[in-house]
N, C-alpha and C positions, 0 to 999 in steps of 0.2 A: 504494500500500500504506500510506503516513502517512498518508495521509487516512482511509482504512476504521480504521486504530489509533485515530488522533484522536476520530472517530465514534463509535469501541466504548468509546470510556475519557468521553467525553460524555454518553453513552447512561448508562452506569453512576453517573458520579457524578449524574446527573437525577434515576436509580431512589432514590438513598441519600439525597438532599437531599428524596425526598417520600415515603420511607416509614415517617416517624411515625405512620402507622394513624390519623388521625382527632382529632389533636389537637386540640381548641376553643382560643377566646382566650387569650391569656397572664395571668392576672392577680397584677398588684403589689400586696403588702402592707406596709406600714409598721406596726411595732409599740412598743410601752413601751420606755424606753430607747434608740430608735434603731436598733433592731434591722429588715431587712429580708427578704422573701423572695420569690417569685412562684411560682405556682402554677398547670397549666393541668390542667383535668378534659380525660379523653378524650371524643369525640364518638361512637366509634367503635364501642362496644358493647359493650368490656373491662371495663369500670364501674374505670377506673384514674386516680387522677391522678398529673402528673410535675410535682415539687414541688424546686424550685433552692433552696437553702439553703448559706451560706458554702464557698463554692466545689463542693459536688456535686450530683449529680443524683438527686432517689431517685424512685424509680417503688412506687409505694402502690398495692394494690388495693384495691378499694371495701369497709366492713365493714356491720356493721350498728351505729344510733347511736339514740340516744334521740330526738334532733334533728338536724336540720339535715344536713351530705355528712360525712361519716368516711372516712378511709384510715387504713391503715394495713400495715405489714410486722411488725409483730410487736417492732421495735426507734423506728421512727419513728412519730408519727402525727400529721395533718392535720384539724384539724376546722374545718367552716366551716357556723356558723348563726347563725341574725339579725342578718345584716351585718357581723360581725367573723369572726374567727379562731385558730385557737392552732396552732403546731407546734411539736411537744414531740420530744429525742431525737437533731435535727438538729445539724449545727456550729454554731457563731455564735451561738447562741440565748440567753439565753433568746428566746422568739417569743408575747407573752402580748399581752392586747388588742390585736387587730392589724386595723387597720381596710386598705379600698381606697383605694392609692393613693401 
């Protein structure tokens, strides 16, 4: 009977450790002032990305942008075109020129 519990609670935390839906790469940005953040776009077909900033997690959906990938929630926002970056709104910030890496 410990082993089929063992099984059941392995099985489980398997499911939770891979159901981020289609996360792509992680990408690290360094910004003006020393400011940090990473950012990963989904893969999955949500048009979302999950954007780590001084210690949270926000999860952005896709908007629409002049240029380049845009997220946003309405309080945070992500933008990323022509090889830099901005996230505006987030802890830690400011997050202005922010290049990869």
């Amino acid at each position: 009977m410990k082993t089929i519990a063992a099984l059941a609670a392995l099985a489980l935390l398997s499911a939770c450790a891979t159901s981020g839906g289609g996360g792509g790469p992680r990408a690290d940005w360094s910004c003006d002032g020393g400011a940090a953040f990473s950012a990963r776009i989904s893969t999955g077909g949500d048009g979302s990305a999950e954007v780590f900033a001084g210690g949270q997690v926000y999860r952005l959906p896709r908007v629409t942008g002049a240029s380049g990938l845009r997220y946003s929630n309405g309080s945070v926002e992500y933008w990323e075109r022509g090889g830099s970056a901005t996230l505006s709104g987030a802890r830690g910030g400011p997050y202005n020129n922010c290049r990869r890496g």
